[in-house]
N, C-alpha and C positions, 0 to 999 in steps of 0.2 A: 529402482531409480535413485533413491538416498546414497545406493554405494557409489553413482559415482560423485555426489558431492561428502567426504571427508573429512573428520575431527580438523584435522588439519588446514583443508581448504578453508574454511570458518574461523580458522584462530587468525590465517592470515589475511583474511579479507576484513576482519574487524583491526589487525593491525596496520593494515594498505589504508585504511577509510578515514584512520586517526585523527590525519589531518586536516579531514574535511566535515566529519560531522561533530556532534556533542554527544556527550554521556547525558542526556535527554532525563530530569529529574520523572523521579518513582514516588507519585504524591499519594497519601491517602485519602479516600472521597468518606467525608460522615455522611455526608446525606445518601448516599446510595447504600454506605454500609449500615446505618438504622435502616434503610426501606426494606432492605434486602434479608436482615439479620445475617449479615457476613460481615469477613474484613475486605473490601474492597479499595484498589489500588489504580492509579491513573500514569501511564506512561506517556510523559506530554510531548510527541514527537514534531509537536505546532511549536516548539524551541526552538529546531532546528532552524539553522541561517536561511532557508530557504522557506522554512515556514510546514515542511512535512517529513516525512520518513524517508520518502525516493531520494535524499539526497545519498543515502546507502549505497542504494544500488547501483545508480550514475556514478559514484566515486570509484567504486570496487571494479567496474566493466569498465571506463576509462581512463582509468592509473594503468590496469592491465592493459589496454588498447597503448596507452601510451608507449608501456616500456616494451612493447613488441611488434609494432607496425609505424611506419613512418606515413600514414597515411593523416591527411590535413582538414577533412571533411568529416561532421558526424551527421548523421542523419538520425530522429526519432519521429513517431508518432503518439500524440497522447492530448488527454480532455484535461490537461493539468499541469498538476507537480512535478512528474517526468520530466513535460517540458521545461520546468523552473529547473529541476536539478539538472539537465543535461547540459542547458543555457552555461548555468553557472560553472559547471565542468570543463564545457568549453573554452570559457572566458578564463580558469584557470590554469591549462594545459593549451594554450594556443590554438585553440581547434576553430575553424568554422562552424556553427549551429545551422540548418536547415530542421523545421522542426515542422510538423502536419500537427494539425489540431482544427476539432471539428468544428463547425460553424456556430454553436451554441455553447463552447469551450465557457468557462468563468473567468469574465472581463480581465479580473484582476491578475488570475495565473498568465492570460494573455501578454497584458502589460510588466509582470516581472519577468517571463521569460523574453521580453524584449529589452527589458532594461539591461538584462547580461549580453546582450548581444547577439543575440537569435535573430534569423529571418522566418518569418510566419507565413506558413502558408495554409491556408482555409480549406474546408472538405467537407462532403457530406457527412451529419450523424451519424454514421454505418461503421461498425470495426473493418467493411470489406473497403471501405473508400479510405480510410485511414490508412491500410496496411498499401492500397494499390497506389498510392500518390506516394507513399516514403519510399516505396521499391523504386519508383520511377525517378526519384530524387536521387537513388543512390545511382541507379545508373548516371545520370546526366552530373552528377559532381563526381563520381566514383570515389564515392567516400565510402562511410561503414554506419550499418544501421547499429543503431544500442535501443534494443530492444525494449520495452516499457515494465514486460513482467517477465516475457517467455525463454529466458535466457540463464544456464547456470551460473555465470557471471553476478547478474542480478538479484538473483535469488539467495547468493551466499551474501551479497550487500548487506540484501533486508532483513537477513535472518540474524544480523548484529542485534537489533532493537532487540528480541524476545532473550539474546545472549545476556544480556546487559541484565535483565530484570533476573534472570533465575542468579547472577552472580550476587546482585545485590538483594534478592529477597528467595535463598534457596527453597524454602517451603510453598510454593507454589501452587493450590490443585486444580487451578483452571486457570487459562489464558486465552484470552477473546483478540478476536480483530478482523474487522469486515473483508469479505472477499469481494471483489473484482475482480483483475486480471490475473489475483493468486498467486504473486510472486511475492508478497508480505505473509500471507498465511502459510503457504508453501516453505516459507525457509521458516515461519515457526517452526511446524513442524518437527524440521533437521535439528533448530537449536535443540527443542524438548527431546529429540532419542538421543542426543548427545550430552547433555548437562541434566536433564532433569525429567526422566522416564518416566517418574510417578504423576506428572502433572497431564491434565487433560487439556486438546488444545479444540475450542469451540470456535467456527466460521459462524459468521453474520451475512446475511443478502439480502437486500430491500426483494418485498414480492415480487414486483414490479422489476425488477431487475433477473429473476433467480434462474438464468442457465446455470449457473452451479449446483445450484440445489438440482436441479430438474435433473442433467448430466448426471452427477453422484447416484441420482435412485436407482438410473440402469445400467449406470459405468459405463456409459460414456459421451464423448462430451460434445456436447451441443455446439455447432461453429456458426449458426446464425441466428441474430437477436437481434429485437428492438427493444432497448430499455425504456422505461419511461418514468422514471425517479426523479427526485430532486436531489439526490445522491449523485451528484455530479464527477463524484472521481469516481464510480462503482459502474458507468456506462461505456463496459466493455466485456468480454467475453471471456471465461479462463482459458490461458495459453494453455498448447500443449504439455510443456515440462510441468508444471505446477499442477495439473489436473492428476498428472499421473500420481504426484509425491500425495496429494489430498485425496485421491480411488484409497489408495493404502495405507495412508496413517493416520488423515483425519480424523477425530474422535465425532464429533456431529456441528452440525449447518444448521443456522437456527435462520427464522425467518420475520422480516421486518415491516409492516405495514405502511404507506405514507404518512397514514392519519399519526401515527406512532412515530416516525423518523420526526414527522413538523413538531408534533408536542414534544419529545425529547430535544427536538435543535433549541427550542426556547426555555425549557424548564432547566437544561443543563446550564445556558447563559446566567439566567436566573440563580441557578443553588448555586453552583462551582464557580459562576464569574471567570470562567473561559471563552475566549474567542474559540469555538473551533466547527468545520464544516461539517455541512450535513451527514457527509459519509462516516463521521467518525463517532456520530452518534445510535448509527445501527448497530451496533454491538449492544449498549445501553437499551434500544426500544427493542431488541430481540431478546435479551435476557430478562428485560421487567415479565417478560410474558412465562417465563421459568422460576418462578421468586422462589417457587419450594424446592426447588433441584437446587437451589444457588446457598441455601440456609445452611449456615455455620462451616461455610468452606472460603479460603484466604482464594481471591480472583485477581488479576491484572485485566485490566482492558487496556489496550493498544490505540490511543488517540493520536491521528494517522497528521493531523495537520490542521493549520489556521488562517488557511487563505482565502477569507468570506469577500465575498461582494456585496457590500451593503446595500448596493443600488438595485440589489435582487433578491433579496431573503425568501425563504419561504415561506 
């Protein structure tokens, strides 16, 4: 599955994305590196203009769409930042937005992917309700889905973020970032066999969430779930493509408890004085729970975005 995303498709999907995301600062965290006895590093992808990573992926699949289809319509599905980054994609490339997002979506992602210009359409919590309303969208606009995770387009996006740290910090020996739909982890991954093979790349899943984890034990992969997290970007399922690249190079899938996500969403505010959402703190409550695997080894965590709703904290 890696052969057929290429050195090259990556060099130029970080070159294609240029213009729309940031070189997203590579902060050091003391207090996780005293807790930890490591040197521990924060990739603040809650920078980005839109406020998360997916601005990657959305850039790289509709620059592409752009420069090869005169099609006028995008259609996506998603609990989030998708939404925000597709929104915004649109609004930069002329495109129509038609975007599904589920009925318990976070207000706020709600309201930015409206602010670009999205039209919103509501769904059941269910990844089957989600997928079945955007199919039905693309028929009735006959536009083009731009898929949330499951898509090679997407997946070379996202695999910019993890590119970015091994160029700026080559000594790498572990690199964290929750899974959901596995199109962020997934293009770890590629970046790591491509730039920097010695480093180990570690998945995160709220329990509560974990068809990854469950999937991975027996290779393969679960296609229906009910999440039940406060990990609001992580209630979804791994696609296809991303499942495959994580059977086969994943290093290990660590697991995150709620009591654990809620005390790290507050303790992290607290030390770090970061805005960032609950899912980007399961990397952080799944590793405290490893402190001696993590002693005297240089880590990146992947902090995914900063789109909180105040009006709903955990």
């Amino acid at each position: 599955m890696l052969d057929s995303l290429t050195l090259i498709d990556l060099e130029q999907a970080y070159s294609r994305t240029s213009k729309d995301i940031q070189n997203t600062p590579l902060i050091r965290s003391g207090f996780l590196s005293k807790r930890w006895e490591a040197d521990v590093f924060l990739k603040c992808e809650q920078y980005q203009g839109i406020g998360a990573f997916k601005i990657r992926g959305a850039s790289n699949f509709c620059r592409l769409l752009h420069a090869n289809s005169d099609k006028s319509q995008v259609i996506t599905h998603s609990s989030g930042n998708h939404a925000q980054a597709v929104a915004y994609m649109a609004s930069i490339l002329g495109y129509n937005a038609n975007i599904v997002m589920p009925s318990n979506s976070n207000k706020v992602k709600i309201a930015n992917a409206k602010r670009w210009g999205a039209t919103i359409h509501h769904c059941e919590p269910t990844i089957e309700a989600r997928e079945a309303k955007a199919n039905t969208l693309v028929k009735e606009k006959k536009g083009v889905l731009v898929p949330p995770y499951d898509h090679e387009w997407i997946i070379a996006g996202q695999a910019t973020a993890s590119m970015e740290c091994f160029r700026e910090a080559p000594s790498i020996d572990i690199i964290m970032t929750p899974l959901g739909g596995g199109g962020l982890l997934s293009g770890t991954c590629l970046a790591r066999n491509y730039f920097s093979k010695q480093t180990e790349v570690i998945g995160s899943e709220p329990n509560n969430a974990r068809d990854g984890f469950e999937g991975l034990k027996v290779g393969k992969r679960v296609t229906s779930h009910k999440p039940n997290t406060i990990a609001d970007g992580l209630r979804t399922t791994v696609g296809k493509i991303p499942f495959e690249i994580l059977k086969s190079h994943l290093d290990k899938l660590w697991l995150a408890s709620e009591e654990d996500i809620r005390y790290w969403f507050y303790t992290f505010l607290r030390e770090e004085r970061m805005v960032v959402e609950p899912s980007c703190v399961v990397p952080i409550a799944a590793a405290d729970q490893q402190k001696n695997y993590l002693k005297g080894k240089r880590i990146v965590i992947v902090i995914t975005g900063g789109n909180v709703d105040f009006d709903n904290l955990p």
